[in-house]
Every structure is written in C-alpha cells, then in structure tokens.
N, C-alpha and C positions, 0 to 999 in steps of 0.2 A: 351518746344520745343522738348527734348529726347523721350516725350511719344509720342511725334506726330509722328518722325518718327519712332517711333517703330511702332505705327499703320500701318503708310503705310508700311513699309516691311513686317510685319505679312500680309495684304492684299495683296502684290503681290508675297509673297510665296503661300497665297493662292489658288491664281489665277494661277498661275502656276502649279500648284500638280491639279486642274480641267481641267487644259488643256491637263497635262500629261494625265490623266485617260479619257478625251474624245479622242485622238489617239489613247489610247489601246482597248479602245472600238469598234473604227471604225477599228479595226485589222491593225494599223501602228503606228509604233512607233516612227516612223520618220526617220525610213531610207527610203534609196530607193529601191522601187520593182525591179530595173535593176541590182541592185547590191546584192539581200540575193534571198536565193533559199531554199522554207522551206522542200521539201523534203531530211534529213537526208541521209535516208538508213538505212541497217543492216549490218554487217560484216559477210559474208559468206567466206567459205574454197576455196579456188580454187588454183590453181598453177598459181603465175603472176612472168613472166618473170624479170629478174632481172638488162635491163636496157628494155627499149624504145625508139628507133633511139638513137638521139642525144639530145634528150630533158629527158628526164626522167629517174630516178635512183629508182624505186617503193619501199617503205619499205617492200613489199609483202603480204601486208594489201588488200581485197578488199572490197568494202563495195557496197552492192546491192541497187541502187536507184530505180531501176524498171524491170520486167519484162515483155513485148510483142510480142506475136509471138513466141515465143522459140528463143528471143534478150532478153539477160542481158544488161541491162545501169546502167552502174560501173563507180564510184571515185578509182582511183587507188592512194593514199597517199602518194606523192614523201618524200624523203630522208632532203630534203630542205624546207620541211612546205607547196609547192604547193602541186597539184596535175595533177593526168591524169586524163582525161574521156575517157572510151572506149565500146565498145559493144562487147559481148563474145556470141559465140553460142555453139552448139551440132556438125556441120557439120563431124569433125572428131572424133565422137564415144565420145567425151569431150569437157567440156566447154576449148575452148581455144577464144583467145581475136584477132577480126577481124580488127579492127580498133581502134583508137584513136589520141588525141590529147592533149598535155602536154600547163600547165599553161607555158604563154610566157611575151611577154611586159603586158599585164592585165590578171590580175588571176580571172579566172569565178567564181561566176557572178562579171558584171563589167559594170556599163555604157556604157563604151568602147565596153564591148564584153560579153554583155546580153546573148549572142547564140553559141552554140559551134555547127557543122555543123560535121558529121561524113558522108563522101560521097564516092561514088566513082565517076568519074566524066571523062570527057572528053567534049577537045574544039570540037565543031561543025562547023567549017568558024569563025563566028565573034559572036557565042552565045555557050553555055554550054549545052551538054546533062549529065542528072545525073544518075547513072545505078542504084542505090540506095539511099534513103535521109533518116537518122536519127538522133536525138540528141539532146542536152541538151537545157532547156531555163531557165532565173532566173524567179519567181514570175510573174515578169509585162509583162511578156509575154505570150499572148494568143491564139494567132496563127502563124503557120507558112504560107508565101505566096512564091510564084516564080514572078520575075520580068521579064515580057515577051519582045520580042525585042522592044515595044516601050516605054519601061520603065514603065506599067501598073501592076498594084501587082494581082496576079490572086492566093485568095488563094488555099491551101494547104492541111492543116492540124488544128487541136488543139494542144493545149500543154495541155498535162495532166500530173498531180505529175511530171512537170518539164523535160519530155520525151517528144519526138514527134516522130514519123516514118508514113512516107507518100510516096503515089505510086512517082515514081522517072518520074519528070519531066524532057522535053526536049524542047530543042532551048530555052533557057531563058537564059537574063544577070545574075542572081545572084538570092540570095534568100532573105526575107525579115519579118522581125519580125513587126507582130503587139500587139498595148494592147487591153484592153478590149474596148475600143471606134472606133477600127480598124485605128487607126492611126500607121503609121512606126514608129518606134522606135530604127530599128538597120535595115540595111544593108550588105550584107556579100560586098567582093570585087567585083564590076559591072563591066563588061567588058564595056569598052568607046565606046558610039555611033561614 
C-alpha cells in the first residue's frame, strides 16, 4: 500500500513540475498580466524633488522606463516601498518632472489599477477634453482607447515597453484599456450618462 502511494505522489509531483514548465514556456508563470509589468528600467541621475504633493516622499532614486518624444517615463521609489510614476522633460533647459502620480489604495500594476493615466485634462459640459495623454500600463495591456459620449471605445494608442503617449483626445467620458483580444479591461473614472 506505501509503495502505491508513493507512485501516485512521484506522478503528481510529476505532473505538476510539466505543468510548471509548460506556463513558462507559454511566457506565464501564472501571475496576472494586470498585475506585473516587465519593463524594469535603469536607474539614471536626475534631481527628484524630495516630496510629491501629499502622496509621495521619493528616496531620490530614479529609474528610466522609457523614453518618447524627449518624455522620460520614470518610477520614482517612495521612502515606504511604493512608488511614483512620472514624466520628466527638457522644457526648462533640464530634465525636471511634469507630472505624476504616487502608488494609492492599489500599487501599480494592479488589477484594480492596470493603468496609470498622466494627463492634463479639463471638464467640457458633461465629457472631458484632455490637453495631453501619457502613461503607464501593466503587461496585459495593449492598447489605449478613449470612451466617446456614448460609451464607445474609439481607440487610441499601443502600449509599448509599458508606456503609451497619444494625440490628446477630446469630449470623451474617460479613457479605456484594452488586451490583446481588444477587450476592456480597466476603465479610468467615467463621467455618469
């Protein structure tokens, strides 16, 4: 009886260590694409301010995810194990940091909050014009789209190495992430029909 099941656990330790290596094969290991974001970065020199409004206390680390445009998209490494996201340009003769957004109730990436949106924005009546749209997305995020006043997704952009930056829509409720099947997957805050 002991050898028998010793069989069966050798076979479904087996079986298991083949199923491990067929997910790594298929490039998942079995997290979730909304939640890991495999573009790293590097850690590059710059001057980062040493808080961020009210959210953020920067170690004064910054670490380069991407460049587009003469826009750095930056992790800024908070003091408390989160982090900021921000974008930094040249406009005054230095890279100084345009905007951002500090980890909150969900630390990016996050099912909850797959997308970090660095905008600048204004209401229009009862839809949103955006004077510029840039920012982060985890993995399973493929494109970015805009939600038009009748709730239609009219994309956007790609996500590439986890950046997006796209011509800045207007009169739209919100913006909206897709995966690779074009289905939504995250929502920013929609303004109510």
């Amino acid at each position: 009886m002991s050898r028998r099941l010793a069989a069966v656990i050798v076979a479904l330790v087996a079986l298991g260590a083949i199923a491990a290596l067929l997910r790594l094969r298929d490039g998942d290991s079995g997290g979730d694409s909304l939640a890991r974001m495999s573009a790293d970065g590097e850690p590059i020199a710059m001057d980062v301010p040493s808080t961020l409004g009210f959210f953020g206390k920067p170690t004064g680390e910054a670490i380069l995810i991407a460049e587009r445009q003469g826009v750095r998209f930056l992790r800024l490494p908070d003091e408390d194990g989160t982090s900021c996201w921000a974008t930094s340009d040249r406009s005054s003769g230095f890279w100084s940091i345009r905007s951002f957004s500090c980890d909150t109730e969900y630390p990016f990436p996050d099912p909850q909050q797959p997308v970090i949106v660095l905008a600048s924005v204004r209401g229009d009546g009862d839809l949103l014009t955006y004077n510029e749209l840039r920012g982060f997305a985890a993995d399973g995020v493929k494109r970015i789209g805009a939600l038009d006043a009748a709730g239609r997704v009219r994309p956007l952009t790609d996500v590439v190495d986890n950046v997006f930056t796209a011509p800045p829509p207007s009169r739209i409720r919100g913006i909206a992430a897709l995966d690779e099947d074009g289905e939504i997957v995250w929502r920013s805050d929609v303004i109510p029909e």
